[in-house]
C-alpha positions as semicolon CSV with decimal commas, in nm:
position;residue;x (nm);y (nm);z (nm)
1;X;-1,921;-2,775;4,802
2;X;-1,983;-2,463;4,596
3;X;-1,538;-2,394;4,610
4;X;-1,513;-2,783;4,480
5;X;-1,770;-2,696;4,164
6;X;-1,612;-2,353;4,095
7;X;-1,291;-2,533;4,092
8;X;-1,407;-2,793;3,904
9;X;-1,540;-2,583;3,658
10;X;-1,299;-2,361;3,597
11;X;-1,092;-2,655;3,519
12;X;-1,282;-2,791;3,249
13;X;-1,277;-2,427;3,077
14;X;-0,927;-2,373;3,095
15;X;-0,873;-2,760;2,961
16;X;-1,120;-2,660;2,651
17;X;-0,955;-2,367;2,511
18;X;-0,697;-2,487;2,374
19;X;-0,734;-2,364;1,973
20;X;-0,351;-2,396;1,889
21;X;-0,371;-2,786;1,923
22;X;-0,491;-3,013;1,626
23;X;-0,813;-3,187;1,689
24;X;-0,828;-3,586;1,552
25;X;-1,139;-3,587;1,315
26;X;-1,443;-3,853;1,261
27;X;-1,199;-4,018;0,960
28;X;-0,878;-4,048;1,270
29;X;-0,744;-3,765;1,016
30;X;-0,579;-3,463;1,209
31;X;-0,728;-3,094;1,155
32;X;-0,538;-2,755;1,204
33;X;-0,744;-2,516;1,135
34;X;-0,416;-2,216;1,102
35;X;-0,301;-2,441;0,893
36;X;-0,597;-2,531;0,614
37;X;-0,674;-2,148;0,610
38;X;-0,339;-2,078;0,513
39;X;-0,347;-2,380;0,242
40;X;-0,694;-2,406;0,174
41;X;-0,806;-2,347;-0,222
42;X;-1,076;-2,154;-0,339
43;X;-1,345;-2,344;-0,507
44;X;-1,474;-2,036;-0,611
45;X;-1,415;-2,009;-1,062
46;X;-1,341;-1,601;-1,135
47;X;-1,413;-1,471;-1,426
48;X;-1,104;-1,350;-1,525
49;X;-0,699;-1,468;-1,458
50;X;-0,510;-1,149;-1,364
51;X;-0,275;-1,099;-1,662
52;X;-0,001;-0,943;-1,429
53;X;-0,020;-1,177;-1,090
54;X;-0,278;-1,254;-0,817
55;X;0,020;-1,328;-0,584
56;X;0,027;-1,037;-0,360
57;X;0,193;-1,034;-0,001
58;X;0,246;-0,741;0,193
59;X;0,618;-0,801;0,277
60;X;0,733;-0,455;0,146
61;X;0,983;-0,315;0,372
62;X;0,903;-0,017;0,607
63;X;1,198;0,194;0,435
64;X;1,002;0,195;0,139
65;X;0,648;0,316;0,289
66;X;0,851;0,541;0,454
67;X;1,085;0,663;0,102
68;X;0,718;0,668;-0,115
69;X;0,529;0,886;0,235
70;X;0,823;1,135;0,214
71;X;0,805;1,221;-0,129
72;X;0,452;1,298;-0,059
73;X;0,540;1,517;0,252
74;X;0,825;1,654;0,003
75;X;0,553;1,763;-0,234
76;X;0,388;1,958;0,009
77;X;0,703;2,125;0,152
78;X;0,796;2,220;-0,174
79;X;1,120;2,013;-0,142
80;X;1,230;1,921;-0,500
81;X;1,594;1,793;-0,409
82;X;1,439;1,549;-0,160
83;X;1,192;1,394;-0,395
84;X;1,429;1,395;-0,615
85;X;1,626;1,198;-0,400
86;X;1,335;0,928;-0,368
87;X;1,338;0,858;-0,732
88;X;1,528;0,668;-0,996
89;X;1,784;0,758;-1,215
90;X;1,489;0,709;-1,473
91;X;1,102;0,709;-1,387
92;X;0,811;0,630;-1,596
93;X;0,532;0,806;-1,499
94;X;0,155;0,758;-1,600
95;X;-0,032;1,086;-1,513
96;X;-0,381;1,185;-1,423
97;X;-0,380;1,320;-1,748
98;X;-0,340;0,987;-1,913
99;X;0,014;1,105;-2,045
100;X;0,253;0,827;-2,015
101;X;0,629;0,953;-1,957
102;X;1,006;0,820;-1,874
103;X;1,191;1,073;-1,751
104;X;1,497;1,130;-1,641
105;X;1,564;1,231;-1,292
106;X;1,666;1,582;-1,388
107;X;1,387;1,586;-1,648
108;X;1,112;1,521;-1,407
109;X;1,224;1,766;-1,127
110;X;1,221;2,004;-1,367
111;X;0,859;1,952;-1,454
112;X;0,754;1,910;-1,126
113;X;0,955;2,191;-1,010
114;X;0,790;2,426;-1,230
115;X;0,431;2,274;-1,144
116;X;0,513;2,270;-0,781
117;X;0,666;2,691;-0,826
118;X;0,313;2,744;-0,977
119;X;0,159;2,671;-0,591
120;X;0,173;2,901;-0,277
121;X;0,060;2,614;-0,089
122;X;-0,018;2,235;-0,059
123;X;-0,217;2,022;0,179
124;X;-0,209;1,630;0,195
125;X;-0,479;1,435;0,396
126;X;-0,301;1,082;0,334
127;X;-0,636;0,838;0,412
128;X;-0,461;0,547;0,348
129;X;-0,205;0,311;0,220
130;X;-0,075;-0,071;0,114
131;X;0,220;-0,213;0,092
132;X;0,209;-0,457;-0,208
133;X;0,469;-0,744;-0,292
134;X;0,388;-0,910;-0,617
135;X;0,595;-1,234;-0,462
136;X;0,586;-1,407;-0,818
137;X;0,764;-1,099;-1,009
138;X;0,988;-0,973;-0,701
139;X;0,841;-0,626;-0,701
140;X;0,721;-0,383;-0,436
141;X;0,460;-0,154;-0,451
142;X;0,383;0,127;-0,239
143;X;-0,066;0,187;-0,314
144;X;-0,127;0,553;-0,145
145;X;-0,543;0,727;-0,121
146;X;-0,490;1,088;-0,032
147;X;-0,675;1,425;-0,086
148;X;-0,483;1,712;-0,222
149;X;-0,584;2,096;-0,147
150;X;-0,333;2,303;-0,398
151;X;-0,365;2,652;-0,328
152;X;-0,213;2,839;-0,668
153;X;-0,013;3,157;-0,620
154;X;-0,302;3,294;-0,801
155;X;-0,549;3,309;-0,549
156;X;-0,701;2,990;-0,755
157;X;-0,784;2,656;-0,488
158;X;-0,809;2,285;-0,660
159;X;-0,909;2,000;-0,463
160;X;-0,902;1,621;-0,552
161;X;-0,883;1,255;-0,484
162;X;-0,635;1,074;-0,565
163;X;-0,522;0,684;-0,558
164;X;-0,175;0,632;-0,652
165;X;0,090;0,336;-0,725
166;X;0,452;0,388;-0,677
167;X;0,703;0,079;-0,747
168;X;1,038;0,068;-0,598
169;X;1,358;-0,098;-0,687
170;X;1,607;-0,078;-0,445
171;X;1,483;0,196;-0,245
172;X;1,398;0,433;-0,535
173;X;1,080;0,507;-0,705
174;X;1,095;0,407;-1,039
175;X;0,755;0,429;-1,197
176;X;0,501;0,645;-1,061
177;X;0,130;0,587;-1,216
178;X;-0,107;0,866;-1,039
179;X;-0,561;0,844;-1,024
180;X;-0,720;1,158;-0,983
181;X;-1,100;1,210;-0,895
182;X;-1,167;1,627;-0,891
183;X;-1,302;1,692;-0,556
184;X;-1,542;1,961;-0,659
């Protein structure tokens, strides 16, 4: 008797947990609930419409985390002719500093290269990233959150935060805006 229960009940369970199949609702109407969450509005009113585009997917290719990760690891190698590589033929660049630059390849790896010549040593702690596709404006964004340790040949350490948004066309960086929070 207890084998016919057990069997009886494990039955029932396994018939019950089904989540994949549309239930039929008071009204006869069919629910899927995949489906409304996908679809489903927000009744919610902001504040604010984004002047640039709310329509963010994360269908950025893996080539292009991986282009925007390198340049970082370049950085800290000291490689200039790789991250060079990385970026356009032209790159505007906001910086920490609030300057706001376009550069030319050559022009840029020669500021960087000097910066970068300044350092006997760089560390990168990358805490995090997102790939952002603005699906309206058919652009990808690489968002990076890292800590930087820059040890200057001088004997001098600096140590910050930084959140940082590189856009790619085509497999190249071209515009680089950088956020910097001073660690100490």
């Amino acid at each position: 008797m207890k084998k016919v229960i057990l069997f009886f009940f494990c039955g029932t369970v396994l018939l019950s947990c089904d989540s994949k199949k549309e239930k039929t609702t008071a009204t006869g109407t069919t629910d899927s609930t995949a489906a409304n969450e996908k679809t489903e509005k927000s009744t919610v009113e902001l504040p604010y419409t984004a002047s640039y585009t709310s329509n963010w997917s994360n269908e950025v290719s893996d080539a292009d985390l991986k282009t925007v990760l390198m340049t970082y690891k370049d950085w800290a190698d000291g490689n200039i002719s790789s991250l060079s590589a990385a970026m356009g033929d032209t790159v505007v660049v906001d910086m920490s500093s609030g300057d706001h630059l376009t550069k030319t390849n050559a022009e840029l790896m020669k500021m960087w290269g000097t910066n970068r010549d300044s350092l006997s040593s760089v560390k990168i702690d990358m805490e995090s990233w997102n790939k952002m596709y603005a699906t309206d404006k058919k652009e990808g964004y690489i968002v990076t959150w890292y800590k930087e340790y820059d040890t200057y040949k001088t004997g001098k350490v600096d140590s910050a935060s930084y959140h940082d948004i590189n856009l790619l066309k085509n497999g190249k960086i071209v515009w680089y805006s950088q956020y910097k929070r001073p660690m100490k």
